[in-house]
KOLPA-130226 format. One record per residue: residue number from 1; x, y, z negated of N, C-alpha, C, O in turn; residue in three letters. Coordinates in pm, whole numbers, plus 50000, padded with zeros to 5 digits. Layout:
N
<NUM <X Y Z> <X Y Z> <X Y Z> <X Y Z> ALA>
...
This chain:
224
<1 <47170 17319 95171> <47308 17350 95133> <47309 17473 95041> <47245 17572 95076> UNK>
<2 <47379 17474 94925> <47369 17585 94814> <47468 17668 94886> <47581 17641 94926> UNK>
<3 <47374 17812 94893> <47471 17929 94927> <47609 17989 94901> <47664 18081 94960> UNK>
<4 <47653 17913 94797> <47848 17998 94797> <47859 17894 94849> <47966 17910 94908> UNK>
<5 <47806 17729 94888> <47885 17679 95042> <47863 17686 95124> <47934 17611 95191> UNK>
<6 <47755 17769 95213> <47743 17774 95293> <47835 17894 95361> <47872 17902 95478> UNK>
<7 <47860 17983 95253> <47946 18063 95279> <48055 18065 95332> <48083 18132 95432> UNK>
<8 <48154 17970 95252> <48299 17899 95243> <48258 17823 95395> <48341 17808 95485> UNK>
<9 <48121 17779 95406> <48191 17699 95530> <48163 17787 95628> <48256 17802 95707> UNK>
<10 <48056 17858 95650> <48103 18003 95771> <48220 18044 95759> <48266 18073 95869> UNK>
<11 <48291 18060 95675> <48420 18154 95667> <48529 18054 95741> <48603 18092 95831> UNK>
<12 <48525 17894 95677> <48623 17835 95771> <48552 17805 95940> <48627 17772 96032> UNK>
<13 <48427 17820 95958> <48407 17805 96073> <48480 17979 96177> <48525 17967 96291> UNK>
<14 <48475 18089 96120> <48549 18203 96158> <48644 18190 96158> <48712 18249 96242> UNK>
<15 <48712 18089 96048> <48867 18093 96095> <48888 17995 96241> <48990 18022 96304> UNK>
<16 <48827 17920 96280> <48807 17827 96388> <48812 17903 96511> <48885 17880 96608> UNK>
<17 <48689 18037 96490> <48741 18137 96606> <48838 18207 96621> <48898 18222 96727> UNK>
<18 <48867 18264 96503> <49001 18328 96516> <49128 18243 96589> <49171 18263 96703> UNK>
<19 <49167 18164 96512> <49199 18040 96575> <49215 18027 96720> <49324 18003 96772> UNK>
<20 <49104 18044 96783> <49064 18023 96951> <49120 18158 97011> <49194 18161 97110> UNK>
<21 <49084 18256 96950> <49099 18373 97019> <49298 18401 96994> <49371 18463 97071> UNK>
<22 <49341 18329 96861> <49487 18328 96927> <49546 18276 96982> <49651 18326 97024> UNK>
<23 <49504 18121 97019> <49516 18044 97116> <49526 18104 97254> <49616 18099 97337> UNK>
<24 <49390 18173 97254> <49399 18266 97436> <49536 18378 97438> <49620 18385 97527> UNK>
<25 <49530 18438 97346> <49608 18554 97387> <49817 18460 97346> <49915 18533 97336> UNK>
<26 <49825 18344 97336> <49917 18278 97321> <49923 18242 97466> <50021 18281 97530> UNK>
<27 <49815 18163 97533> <49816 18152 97655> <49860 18247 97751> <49942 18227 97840> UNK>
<28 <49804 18344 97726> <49771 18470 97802> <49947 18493 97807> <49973 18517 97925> UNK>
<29 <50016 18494 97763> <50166 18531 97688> <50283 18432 97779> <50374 18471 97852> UNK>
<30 <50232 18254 97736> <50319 18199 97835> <50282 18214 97976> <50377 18232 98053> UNK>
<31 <50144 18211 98034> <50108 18200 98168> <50183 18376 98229> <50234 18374 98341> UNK>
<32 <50183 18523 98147> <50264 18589 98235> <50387 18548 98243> <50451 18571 98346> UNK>
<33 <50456 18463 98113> <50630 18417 98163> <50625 18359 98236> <50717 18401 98305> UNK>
<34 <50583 18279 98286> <50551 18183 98368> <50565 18198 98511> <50629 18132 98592> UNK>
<35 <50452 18350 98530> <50441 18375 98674> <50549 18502 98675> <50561 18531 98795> UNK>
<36 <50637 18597 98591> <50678 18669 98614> <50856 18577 98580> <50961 18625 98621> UNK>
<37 <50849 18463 98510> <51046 18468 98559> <51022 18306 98562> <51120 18239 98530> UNK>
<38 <50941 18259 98586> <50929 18060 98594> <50954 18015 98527> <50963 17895 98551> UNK>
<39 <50995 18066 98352> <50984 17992 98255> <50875 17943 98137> <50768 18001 98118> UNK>
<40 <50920 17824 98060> <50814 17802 98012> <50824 17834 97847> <50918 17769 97802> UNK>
<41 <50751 17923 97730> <50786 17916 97607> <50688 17814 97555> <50600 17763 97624> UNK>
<42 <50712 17787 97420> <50638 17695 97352> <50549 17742 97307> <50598 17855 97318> UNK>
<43 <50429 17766 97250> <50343 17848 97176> <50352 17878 97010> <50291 17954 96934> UNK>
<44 <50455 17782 96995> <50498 17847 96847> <50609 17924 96853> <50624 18002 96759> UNK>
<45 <50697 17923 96942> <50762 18031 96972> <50742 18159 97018> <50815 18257 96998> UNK>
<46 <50584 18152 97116> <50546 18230 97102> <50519 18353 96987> <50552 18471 96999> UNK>
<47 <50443 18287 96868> <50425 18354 96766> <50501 18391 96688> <50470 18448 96584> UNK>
<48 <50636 18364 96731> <50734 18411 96612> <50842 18536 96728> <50944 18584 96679> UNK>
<49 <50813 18563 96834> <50791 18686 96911> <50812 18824 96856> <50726 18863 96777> UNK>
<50 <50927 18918 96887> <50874 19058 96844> <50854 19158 96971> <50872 19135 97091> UNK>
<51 <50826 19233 96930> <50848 19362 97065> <50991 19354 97137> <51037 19366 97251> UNK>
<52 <51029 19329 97024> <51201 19376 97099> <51256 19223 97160> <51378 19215 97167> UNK>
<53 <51217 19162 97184> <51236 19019 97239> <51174 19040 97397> <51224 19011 97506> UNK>
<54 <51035 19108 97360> <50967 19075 97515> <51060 19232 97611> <51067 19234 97734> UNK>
<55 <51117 19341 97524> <51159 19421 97611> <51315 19384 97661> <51380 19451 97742> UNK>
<56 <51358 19263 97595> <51500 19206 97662> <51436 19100 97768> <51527 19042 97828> UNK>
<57 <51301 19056 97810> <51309 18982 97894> <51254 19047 98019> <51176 19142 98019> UNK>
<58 <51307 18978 98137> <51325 18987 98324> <51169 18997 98293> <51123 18886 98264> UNK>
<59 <51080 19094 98293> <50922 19118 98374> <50930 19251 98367> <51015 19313 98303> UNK>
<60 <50845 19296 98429> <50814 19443 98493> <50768 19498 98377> <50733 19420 98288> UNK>
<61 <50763 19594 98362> <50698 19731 98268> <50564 19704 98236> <50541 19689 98116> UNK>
<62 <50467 19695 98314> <50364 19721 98326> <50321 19524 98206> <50263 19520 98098> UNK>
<63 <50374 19408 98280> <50352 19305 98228> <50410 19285 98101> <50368 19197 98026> UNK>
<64 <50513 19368 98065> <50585 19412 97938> <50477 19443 97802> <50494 19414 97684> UNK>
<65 <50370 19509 97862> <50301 19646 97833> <50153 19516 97795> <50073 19539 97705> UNK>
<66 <50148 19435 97850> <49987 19358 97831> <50100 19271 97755> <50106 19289 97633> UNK>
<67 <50171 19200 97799> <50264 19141 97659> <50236 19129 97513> <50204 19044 97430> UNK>
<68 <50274 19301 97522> <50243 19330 97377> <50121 19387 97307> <50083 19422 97195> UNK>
<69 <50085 19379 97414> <49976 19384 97362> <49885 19243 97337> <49787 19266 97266> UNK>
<70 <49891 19155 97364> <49861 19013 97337> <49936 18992 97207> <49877 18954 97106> UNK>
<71 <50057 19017 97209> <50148 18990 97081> <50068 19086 96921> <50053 19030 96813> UNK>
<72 <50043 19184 96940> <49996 19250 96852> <49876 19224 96806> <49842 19253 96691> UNK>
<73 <49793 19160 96900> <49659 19053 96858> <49681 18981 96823> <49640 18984 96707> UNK>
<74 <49754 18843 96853> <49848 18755 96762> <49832 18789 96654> <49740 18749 96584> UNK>
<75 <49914 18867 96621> <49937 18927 96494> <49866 18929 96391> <49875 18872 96282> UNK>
<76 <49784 19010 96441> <49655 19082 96364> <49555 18980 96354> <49460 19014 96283> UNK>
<77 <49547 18840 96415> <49467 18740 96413> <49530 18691 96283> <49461 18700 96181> UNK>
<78 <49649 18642 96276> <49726 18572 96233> <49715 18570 96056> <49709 18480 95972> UNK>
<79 <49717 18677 96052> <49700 18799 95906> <49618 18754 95843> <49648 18700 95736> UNK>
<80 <49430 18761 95902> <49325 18742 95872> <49330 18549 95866> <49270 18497 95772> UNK>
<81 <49386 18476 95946> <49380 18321 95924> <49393 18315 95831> <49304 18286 95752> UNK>
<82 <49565 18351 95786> <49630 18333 95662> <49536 18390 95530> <49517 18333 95422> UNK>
<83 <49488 18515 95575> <49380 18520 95468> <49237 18445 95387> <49178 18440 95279> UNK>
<84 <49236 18395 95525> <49062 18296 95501> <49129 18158 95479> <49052 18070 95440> UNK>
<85 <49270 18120 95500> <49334 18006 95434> <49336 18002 95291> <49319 17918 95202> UNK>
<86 <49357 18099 95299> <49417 18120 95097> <49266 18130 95031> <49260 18130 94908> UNK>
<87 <49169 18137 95090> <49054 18184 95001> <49005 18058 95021> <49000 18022 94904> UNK>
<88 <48948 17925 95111> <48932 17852 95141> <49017 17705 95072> <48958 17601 95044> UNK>
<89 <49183 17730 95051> <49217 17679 94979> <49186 17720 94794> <49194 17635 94705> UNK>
<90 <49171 17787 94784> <49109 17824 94642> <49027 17773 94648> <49060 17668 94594> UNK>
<91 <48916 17763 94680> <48786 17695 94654> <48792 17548 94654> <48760 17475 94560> UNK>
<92 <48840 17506 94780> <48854 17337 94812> <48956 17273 94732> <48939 17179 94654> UNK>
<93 <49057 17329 94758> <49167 17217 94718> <49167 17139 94608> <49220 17029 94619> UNK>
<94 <49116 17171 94496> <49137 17113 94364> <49036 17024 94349> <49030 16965 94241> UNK>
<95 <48940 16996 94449> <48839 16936 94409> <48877 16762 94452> <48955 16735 94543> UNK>
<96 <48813 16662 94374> <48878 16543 94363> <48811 16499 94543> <48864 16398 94588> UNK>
<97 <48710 16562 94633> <48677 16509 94738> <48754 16551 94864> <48747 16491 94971> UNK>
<98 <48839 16674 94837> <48915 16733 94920> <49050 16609 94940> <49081 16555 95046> UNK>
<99 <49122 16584 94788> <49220 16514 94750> <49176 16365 94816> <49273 16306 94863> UNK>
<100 <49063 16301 94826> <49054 16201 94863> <49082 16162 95041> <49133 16063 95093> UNK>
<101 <49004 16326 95121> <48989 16323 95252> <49121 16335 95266> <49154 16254 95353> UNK>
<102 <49237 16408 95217> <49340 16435 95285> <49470 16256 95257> <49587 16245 95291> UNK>
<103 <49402 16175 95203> <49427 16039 95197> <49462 15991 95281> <49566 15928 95302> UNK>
<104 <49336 16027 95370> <49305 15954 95526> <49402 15978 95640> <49447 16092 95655> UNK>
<105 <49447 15853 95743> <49505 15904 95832> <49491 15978 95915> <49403 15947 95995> UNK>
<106 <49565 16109 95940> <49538 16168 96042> <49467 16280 95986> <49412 16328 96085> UNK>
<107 <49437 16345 95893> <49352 16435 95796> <49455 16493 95747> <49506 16416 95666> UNK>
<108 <49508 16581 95753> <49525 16716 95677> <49487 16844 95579> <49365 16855 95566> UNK>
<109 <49545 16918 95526> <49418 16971 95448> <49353 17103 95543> <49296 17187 95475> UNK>
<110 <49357 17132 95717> <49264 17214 95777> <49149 17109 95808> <49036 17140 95772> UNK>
<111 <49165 17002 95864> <49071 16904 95878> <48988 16899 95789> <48871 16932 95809> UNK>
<112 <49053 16839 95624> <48994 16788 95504> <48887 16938 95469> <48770 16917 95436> UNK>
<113 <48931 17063 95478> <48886 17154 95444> <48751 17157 95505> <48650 17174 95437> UNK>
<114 <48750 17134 95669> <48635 17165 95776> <48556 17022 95713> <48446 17031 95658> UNK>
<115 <48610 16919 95726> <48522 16796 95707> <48400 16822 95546> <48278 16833 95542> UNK>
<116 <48464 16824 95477> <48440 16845 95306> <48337 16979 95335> <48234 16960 95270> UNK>
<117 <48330 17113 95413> <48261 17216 95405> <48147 17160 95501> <48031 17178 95463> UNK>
<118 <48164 17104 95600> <48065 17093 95713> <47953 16969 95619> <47830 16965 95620> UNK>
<119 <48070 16862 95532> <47956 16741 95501> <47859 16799 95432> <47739 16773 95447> UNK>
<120 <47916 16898 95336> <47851 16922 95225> <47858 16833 95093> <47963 16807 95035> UNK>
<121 <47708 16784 95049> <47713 16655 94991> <47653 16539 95063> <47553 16526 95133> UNK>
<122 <47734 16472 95030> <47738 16305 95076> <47580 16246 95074> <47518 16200 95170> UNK>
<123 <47534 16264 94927> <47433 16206 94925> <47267 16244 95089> <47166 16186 95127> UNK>
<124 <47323 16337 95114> <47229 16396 95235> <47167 16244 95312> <47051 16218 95345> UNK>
<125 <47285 16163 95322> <47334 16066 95405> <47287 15966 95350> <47356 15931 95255> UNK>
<126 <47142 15863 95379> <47143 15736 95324> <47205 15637 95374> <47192 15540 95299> UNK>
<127 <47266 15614 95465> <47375 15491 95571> <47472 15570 95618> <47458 15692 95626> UNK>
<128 <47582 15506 95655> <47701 15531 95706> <47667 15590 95883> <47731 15669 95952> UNK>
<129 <47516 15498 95919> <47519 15522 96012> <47400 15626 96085> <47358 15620 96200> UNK>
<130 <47364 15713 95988> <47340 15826 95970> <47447 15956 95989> <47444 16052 96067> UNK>
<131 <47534 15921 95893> <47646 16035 95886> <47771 16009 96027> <47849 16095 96069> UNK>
<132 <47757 15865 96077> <47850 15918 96157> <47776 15962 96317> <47838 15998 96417> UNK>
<133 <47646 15946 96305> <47567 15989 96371> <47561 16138 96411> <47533 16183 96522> UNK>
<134 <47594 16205 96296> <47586 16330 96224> <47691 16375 96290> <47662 16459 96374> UNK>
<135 <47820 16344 96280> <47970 16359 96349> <48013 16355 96455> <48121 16401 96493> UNK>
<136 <47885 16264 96555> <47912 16272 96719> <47985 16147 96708> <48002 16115 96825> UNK>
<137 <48021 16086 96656> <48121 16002 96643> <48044 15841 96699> <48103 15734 96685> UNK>
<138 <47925 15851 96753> <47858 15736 96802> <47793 15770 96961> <47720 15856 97010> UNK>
<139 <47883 15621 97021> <47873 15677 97195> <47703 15670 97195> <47615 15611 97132> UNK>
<140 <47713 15772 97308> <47613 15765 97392> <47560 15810 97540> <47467 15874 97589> UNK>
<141 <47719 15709 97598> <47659 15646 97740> <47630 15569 97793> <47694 15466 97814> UNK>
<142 <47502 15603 97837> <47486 15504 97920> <47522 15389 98048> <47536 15421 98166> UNK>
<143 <47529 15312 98018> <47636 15201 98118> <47539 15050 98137> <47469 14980 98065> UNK>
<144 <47590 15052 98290> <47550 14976 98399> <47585 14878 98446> <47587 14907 98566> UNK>
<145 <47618 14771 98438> <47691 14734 98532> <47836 14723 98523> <47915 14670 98601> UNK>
<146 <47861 14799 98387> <48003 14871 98393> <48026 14981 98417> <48133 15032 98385> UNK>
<147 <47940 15042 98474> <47942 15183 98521> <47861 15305 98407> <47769 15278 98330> UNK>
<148 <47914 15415 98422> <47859 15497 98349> <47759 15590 98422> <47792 15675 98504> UNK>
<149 <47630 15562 98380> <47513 15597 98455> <47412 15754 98371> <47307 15806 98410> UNK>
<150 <47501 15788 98251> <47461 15926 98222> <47499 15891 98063> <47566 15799 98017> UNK>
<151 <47425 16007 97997> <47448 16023 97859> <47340 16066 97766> <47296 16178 97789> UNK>
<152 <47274 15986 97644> <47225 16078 97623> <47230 16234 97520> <47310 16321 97555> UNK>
<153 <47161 16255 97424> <47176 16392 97380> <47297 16378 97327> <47305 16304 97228> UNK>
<154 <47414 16441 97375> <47508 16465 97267> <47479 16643 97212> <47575 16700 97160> UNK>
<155 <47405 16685 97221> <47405 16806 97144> <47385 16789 96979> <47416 16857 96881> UNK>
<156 <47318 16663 97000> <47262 16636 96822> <47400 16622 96727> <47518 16590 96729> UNK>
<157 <47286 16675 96640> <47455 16603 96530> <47537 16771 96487> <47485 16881 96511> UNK>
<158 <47653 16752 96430> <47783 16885 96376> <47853 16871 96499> <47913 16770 96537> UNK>
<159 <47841 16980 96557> <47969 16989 96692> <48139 17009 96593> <48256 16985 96623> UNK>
<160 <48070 17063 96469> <48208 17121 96390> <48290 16972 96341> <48409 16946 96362> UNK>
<161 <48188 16884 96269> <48267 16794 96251> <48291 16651 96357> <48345 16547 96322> UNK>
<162 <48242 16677 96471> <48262 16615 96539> <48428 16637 96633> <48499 16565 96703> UNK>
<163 <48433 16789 96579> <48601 16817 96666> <48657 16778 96555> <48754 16712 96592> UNK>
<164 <48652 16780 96424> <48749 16788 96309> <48808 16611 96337> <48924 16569 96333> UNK>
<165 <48691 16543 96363> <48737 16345 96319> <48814 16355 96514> <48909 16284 96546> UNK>
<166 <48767 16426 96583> <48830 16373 96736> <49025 16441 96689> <49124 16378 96724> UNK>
<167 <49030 16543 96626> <49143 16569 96585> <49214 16473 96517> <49326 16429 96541> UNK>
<168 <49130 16443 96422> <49184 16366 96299> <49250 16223 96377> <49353 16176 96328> UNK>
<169 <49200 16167 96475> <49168 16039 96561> <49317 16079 96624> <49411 16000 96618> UNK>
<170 <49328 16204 96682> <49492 16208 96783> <49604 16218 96676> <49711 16156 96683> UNK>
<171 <49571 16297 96583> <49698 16280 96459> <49735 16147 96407> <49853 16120 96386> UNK>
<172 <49639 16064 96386> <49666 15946 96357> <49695 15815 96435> <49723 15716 96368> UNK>
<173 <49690 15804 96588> <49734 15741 96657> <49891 15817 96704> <49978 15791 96787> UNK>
<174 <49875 15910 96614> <50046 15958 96643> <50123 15931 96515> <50244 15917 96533> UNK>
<175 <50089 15923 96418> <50131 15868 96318> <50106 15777 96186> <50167 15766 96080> UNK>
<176 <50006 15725 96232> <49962 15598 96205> <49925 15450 96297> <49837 15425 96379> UNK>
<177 <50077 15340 96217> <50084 15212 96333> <49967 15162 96368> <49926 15149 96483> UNK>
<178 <49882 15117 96210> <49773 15052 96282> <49666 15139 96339> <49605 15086 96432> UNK>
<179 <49621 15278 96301> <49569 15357 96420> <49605 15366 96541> <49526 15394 96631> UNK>
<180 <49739 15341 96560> <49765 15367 96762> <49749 15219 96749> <49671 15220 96844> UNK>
<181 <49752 15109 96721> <49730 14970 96756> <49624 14940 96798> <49594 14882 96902> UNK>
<182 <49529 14999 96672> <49414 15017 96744> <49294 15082 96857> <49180 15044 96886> UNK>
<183 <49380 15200 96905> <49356 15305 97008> <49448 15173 97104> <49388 15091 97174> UNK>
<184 <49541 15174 97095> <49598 15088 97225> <49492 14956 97276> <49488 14918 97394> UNK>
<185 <49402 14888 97157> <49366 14804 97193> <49218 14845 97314> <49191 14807 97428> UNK>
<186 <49150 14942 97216> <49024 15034 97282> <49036 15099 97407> <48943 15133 97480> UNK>
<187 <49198 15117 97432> <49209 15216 97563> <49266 15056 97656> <49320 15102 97756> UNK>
<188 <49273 14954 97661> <49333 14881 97721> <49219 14797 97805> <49217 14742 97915> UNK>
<189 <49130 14813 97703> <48986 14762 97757> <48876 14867 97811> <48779 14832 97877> UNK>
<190 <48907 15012 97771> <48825 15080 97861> <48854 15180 97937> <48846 15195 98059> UNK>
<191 <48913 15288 97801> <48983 15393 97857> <49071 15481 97740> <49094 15452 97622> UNK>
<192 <49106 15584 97810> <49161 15667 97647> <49072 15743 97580> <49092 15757 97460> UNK>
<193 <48938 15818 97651> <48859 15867 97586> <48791 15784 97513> <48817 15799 97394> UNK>
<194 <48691 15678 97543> <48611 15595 97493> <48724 15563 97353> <48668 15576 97244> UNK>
<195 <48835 15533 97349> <48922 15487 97283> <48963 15547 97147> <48981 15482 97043> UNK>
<196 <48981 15723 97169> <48993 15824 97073> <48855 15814 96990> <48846 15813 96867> UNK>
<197 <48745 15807 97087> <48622 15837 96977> <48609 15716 96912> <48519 15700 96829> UNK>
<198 <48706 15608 96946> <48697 15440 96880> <48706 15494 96709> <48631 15480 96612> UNK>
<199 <48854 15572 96734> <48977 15562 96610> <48841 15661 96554> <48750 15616 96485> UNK>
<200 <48851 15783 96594> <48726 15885 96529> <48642 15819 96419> <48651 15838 96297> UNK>
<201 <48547 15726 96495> <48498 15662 96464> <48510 15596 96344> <48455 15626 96238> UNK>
<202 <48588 15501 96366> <48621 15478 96212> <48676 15585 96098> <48629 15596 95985> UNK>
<203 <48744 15632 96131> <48722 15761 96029> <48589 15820 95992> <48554 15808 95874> UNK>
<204 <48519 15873 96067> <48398 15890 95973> <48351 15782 95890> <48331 15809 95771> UNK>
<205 <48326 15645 95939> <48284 15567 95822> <48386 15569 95735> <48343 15609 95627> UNK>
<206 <48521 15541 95729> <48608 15526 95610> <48545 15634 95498> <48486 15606 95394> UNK>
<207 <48578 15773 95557> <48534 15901 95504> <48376 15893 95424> <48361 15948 95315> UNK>
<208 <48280 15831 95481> <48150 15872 95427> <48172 15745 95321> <48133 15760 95205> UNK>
<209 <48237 15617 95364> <48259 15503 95209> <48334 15591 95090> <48291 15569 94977> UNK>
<210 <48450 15698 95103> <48519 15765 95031> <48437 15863 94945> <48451 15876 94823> UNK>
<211 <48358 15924 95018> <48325 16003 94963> <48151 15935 94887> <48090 15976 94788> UNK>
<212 <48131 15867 94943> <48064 15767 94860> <48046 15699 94718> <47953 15683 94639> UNK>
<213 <48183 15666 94726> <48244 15557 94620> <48314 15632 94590> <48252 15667 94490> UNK>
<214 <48430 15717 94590> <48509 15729 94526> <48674 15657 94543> <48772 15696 94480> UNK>
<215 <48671 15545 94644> <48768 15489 94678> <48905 15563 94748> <48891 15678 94789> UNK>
<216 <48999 15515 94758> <49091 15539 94796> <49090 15525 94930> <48985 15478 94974> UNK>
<217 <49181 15554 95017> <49186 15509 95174> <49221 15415 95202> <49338 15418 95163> UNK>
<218 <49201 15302 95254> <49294 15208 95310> <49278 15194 95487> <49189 15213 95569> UNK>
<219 <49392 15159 95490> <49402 15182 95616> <49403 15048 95704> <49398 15046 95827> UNK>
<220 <49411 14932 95615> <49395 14824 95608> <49262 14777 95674> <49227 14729 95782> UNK>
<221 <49213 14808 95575> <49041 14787 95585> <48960 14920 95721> <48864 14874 95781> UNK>
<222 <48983 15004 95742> <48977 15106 95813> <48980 15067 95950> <48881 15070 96022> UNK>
<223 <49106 15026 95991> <49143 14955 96123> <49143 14799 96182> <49191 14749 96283> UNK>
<224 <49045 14731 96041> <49071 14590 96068> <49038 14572 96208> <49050 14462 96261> UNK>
């Protein structure tokens, strides 16, 4: 991988932590409302939060006091995302492979961004079933009988782009018909997990034919 991408893609893999670490202190935020007046906030409401909001609400001083201080990490997370967004979109966006991934159902441009930095180039990949190998995106449990009798290595492979297509897989059975048609069919016969990594699944191959060829998405052909 040539070094200014390997760069770009550490930098969006940091935004991934950052990311996590505002996730916790978001948590951290509803679980004291929670236990200090039994209500529940949303976590995007969370973030749009000031000081003077948490000192009009029913909790003690002291829980007031870790509050905001969670809130002010927020913050200060928030800052730096938005920063490694804008630098990350500079680099990616204009490129005709970014424009193609964000085609796909269920792909966005944080997805398209992680997918496109993690693949690298395509050519790495001589079969489809190499790269989705690569993605986690190919089971491997073992089954019995019907029964699931272990697993083997899932360490192999991009853990990074293996969350990006399991994402990509729930966005698009939420808003794509023939993606949930087809998750409905996979979860009806096994389960909902086995089912998500179905839809996944095909997304990476769509994705590695795209970025392949040059084609457009179809969603047609994708979910036959």
């Amino acid at each position: 991988m040539p070094r200014p991408v390997r760069a770009l893609r550490d930098l969006a893999r940091k935004r991934m932590q950052l990311v996590q670490m505002r996730t916790s202190n978001i948590v951290s935020i509803e679980t004291c409302l929670a236990q200090q007046t039994g209500s529940h906030i949303p976590g995007n409401d969370v973030k749009k939060l000031t000081t003077a909001d948490i000192d009009k609400m029913a909790v003690g001083e002291t829980e007031a006091i870790g509050m905001k201080s969670n809130l002010a990490v927020i913050q200060a997370l928030q800052t730096q995302i938005d920063g490694i967004e804008t630098v990350l979109s500079a680099h990616c966006h204009g490129s005709s492979e970014y424009r193609l991934l964000t085609s796909v159902a269920g792909i966005g441009p944080i997805l398209a961004t992680v997918i496109l930095l993690e693949t690298s180039n395509i050519e790495r990949f001589a079969y489809v079933g190499n790269y989705v190998s690569y993605c986690r995106c190919v089971g491997s449990a073992h089954v019995s009988n019907g029964k699931k009798k272990g697993e083997g290595n899932t360490k192999n492979g991009n853990r990074f782009l293996a969350w990006a297509f399991v994402e990509a897989a729930n966005f698009a059975i939420r808003f794509c018909e023939a993606a949930r048609k087809f998750y409905q069919r996979k979860k009806a016969k096994r389960n909902g997990i086995v089912a998500i990594k179905a839809v996944a699944h095909k997304l990476a191959r769509a994705c590695y034919h795209m970025l392949k060829t040059g084609e457009q998405f179809s969603v047609e052909r994708c979910f036959a």
